[in-house]
C-alpha positions as semicolon CSV with decimal commas, in nm:
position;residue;x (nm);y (nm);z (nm)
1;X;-1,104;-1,277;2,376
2;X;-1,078;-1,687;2,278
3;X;-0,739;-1,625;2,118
4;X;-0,703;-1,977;2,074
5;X;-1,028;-2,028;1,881
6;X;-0,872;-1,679;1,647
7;X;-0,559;-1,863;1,592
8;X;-0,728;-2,157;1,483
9;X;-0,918;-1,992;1,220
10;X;-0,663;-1,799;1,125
11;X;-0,408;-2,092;1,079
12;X;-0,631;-2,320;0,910
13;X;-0,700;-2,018;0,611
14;X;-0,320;-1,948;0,626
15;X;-0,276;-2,318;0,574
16;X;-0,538;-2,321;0,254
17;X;-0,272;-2,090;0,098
18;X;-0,015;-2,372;0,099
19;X;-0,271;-2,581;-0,092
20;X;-0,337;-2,352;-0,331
21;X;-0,018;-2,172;-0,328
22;X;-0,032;-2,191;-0,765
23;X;-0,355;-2,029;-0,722
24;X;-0,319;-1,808;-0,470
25;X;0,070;-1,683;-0,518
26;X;0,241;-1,783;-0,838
27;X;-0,073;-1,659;-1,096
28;X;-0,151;-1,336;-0,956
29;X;0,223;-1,226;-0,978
30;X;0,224;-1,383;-1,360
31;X;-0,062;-1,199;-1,422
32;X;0,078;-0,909;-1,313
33;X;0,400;-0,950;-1,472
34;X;0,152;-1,019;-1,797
35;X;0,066;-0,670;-1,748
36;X;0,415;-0,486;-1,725
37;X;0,517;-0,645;-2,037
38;X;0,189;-0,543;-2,214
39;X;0,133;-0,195;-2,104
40;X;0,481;-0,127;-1,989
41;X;0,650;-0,233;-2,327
42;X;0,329;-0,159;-2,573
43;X;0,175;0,168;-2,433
44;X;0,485;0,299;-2,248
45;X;0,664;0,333;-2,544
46;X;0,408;0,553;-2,670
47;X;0,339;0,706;-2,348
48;X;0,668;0,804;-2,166
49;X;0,593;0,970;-1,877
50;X;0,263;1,117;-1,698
51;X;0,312;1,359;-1,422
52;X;0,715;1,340;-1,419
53;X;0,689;0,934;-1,377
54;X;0,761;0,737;-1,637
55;X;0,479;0,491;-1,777
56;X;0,614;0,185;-1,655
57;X;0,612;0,327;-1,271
58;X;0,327;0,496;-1,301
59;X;0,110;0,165;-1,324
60;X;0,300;-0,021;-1,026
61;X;0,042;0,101;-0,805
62;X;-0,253;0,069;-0,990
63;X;-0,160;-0,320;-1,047
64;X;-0,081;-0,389;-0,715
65;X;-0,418;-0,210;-0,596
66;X;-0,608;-0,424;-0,887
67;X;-0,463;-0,761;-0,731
68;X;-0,458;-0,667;-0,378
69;X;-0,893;-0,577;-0,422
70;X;-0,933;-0,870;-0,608
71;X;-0,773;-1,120;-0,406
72;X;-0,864;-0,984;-0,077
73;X;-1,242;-1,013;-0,189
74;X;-1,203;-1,371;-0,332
75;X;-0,991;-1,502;0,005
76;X;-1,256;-1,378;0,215
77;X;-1,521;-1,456;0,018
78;X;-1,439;-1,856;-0,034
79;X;-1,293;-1,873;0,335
80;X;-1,654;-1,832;0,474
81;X;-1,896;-1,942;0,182
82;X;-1,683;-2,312;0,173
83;X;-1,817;-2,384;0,592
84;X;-2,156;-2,280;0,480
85;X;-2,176;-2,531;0,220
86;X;-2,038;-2,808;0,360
87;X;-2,218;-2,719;0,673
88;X;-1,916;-2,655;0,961
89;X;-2,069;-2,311;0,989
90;X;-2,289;-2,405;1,222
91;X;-2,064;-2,610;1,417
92;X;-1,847;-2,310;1,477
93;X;-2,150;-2,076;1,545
94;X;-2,239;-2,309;1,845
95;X;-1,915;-2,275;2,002
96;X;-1,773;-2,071;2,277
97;X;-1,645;-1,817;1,988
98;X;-1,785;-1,502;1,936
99;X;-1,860;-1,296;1,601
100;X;-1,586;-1,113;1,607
101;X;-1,351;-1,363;1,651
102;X;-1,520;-1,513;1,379
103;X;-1,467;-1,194;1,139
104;X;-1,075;-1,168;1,295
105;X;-0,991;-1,522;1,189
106;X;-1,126;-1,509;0,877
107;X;-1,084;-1,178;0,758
108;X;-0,754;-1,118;0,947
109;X;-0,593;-1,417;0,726
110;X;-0,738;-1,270;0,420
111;X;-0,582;-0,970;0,462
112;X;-0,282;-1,122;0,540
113;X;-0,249;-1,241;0,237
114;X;-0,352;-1,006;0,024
115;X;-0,051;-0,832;0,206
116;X;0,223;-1,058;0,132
117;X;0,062;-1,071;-0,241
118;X;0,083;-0,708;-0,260
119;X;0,456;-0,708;-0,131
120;X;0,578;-0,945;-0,344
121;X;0,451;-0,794;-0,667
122;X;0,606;-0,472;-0,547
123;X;0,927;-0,652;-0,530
124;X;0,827;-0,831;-0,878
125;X;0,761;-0,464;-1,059
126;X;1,083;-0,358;-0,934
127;X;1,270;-0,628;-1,193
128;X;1,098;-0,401;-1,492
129;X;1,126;-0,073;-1,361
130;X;1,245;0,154;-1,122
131;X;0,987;0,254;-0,840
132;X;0,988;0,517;-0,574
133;X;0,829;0,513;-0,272
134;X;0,845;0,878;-0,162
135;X;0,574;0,799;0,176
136;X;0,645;0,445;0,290
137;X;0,454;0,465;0,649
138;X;0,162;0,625;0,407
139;X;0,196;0,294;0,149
140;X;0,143;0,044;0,387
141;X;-0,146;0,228;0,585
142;X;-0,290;0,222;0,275
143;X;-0,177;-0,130;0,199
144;X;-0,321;-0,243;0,531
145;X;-0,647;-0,004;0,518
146;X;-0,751;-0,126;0,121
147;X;-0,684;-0,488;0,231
148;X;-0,898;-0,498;0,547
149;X;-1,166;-0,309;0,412
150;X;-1,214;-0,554;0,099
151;X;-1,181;-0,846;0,297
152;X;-1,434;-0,746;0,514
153;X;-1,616;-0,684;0,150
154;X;-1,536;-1,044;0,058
155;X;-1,660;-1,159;0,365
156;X;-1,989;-1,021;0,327
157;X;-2,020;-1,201;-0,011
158;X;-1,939;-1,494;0,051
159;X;-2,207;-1,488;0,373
160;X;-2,433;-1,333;0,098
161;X;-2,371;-1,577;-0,200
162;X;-2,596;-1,873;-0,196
163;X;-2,393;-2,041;-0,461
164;X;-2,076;-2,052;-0,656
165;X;-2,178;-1,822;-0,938
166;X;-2,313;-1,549;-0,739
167;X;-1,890;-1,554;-0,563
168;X;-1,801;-1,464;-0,930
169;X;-2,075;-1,194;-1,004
170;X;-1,885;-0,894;-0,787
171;X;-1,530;-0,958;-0,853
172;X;-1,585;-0,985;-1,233
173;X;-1,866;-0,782;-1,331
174;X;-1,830;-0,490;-1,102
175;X;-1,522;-0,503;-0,876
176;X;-1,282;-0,539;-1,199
177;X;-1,428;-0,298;-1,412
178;X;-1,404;-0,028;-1,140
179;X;-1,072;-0,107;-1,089
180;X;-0,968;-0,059;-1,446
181;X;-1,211;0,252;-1,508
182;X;-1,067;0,426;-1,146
183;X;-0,698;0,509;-1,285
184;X;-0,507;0,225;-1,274
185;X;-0,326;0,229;-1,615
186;X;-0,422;0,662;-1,633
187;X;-0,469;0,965;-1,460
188;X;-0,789;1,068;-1,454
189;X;-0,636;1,439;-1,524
190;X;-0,644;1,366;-1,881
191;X;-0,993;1,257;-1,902
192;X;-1,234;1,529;-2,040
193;X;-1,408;1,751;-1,751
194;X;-1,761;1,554;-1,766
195;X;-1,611;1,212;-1,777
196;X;-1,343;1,309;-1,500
197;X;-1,690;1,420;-1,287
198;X;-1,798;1,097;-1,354
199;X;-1,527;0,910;-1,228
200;X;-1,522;1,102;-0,901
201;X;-1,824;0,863;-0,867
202;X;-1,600;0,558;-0,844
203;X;-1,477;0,472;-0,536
204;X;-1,196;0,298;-0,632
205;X;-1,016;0,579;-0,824
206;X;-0,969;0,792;-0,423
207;X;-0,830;0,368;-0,355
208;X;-0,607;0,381;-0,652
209;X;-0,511;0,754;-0,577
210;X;-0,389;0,791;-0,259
211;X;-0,242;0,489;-0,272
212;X;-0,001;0,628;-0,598
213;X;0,037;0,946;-0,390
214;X;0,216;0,769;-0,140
215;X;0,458;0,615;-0,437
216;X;0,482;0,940;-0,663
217;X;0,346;1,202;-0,410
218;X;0,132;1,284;-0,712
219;X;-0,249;1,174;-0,677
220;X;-0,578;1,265;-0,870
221;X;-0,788;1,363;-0,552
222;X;-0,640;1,520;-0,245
223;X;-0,494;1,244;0,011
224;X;-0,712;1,306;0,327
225;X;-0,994;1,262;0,081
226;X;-0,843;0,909;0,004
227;X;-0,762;0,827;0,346
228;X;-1,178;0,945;0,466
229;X;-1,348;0,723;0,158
230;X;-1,093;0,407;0,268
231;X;-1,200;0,487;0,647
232;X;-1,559;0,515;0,559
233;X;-1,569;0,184;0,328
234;X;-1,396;-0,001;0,616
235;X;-1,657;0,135;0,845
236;X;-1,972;0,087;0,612
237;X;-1,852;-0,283;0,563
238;X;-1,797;-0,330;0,912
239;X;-2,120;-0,216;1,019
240;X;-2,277;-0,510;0,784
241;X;-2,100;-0,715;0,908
242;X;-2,218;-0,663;1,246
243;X;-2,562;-0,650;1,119
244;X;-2,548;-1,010;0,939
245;X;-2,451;-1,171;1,291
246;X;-2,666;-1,006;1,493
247;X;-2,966;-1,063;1,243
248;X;-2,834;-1,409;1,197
249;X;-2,885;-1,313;0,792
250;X;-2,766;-1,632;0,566
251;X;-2,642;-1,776;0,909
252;X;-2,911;-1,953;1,096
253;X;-3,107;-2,074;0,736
């Protein structure tokens, strides 16, 4: 393996961070504290606890799962679409560095941030309400497993998008919607049977639950379900991944 050539990747998108650190640190973690005040303060007093966990808990890992897909898709997905428009791409297919140190650059630094986002709102949450973490190994497999799985996602976007607008399309028309519509400000327990079917459809919600099982040890779907959908995902995207170098799809045109 060209370590060298993976460390330069992945130092030049870890660098990117510290030029965008408003963008990338500072307004995720507002947003998010946005959000505790809002439905913490607002809803929670109405709602006071769901399962044996108070409101304001119950939400810390739905939030930190809706930032940590988010920004793990939109790293990824602007790491690799900027070299394609500017060009570079190609001088960094021609060189002695292989696809997958390609992918483990870019996606590896993704990830790692989506990480340290993810941590630090978990620290943030904590100055508005107590949270339990009753599985910690458990949270950050499924910290680590959610965050290389979408930036793998994200990757494949941004090799897909042929422009700017079509980088937005995902994340806000069907990524965020997912995300709020697969449990993270409810459990899906209290839905009515036909719409609770219908969410079993979402991906996200098996995401959003076994991650909150590893908090609460409560969850919606049963954990090893959780754990096999996250596996799969990770797989699926890998395997496209694999398939876009190979084919040399939005690569060599």
């Amino acid at each position: 393996m060209n370590a060298y050539a993976v460390r330069a990747i992945y130092m030049y998108e870890m660098a990117r961070t510290g030029r965008t650190l408003f963008q990338s640190i500072v307004s995720p973690v507002i947003s998010t504290a946005l959000y505790f005040i809002v439905f913490g303060a607002a809803i929670g007093s109405r709602i006071t606890q769901i399962d044996g966990v108070s409101y304001g808990a119950f939400i810390v890992p739905g939030l930190i799962m809706l930032m940590l897909l988010t920004q793990s898709v939109t790293n990824a997905a602007f790491g690799i679409y900027f070299p394609r428009f500017v060009g570079t791409i190609y001088e960094l297919l021609s060189a002695p560095v292989s696809s997958f140190e390609i992918v483990l650059g870019y996606v590896g630094a993704a990830a790692t941030k989506s990480i340290v986002l993810g941590l630090i709102i978990l620290a943030t949450s904590g100055l508005f309400v107590p949270v339990r973490i009753e599985h910690p190994v458990w949270m950050l497999g499924f910290l680590v497993l959610t965050a290389v799985s979408f930036s793998l996602f994200g990757f494949i976007l941004g090799l897909w998008a042929n422009s700017f607008e079509k980088l937005q399309i995902v994340p806000l028309l069907i990524l965020t919607p997912l995300t709020f519509l697969g449990g993270t400000f409810y459990s899906t327990s209290v839905l009515p049977p036909f719409w609770r079917t219908v969410t079993l459809f979402n991906p996200l919600v098996y995401l959003i639950s076994g991650f909150r099982w590893s908090f609460f040890g409560i969850a919606d779907v049963n954990v090893e379900v959780s754990l096999a959908m996250t596996v799969l995902f990770l797989a699926v995207c890998m395997a496209i991944v694999w398939w876009f170098f190979k084919t040399g799809y939005r690569l060599k045109n």
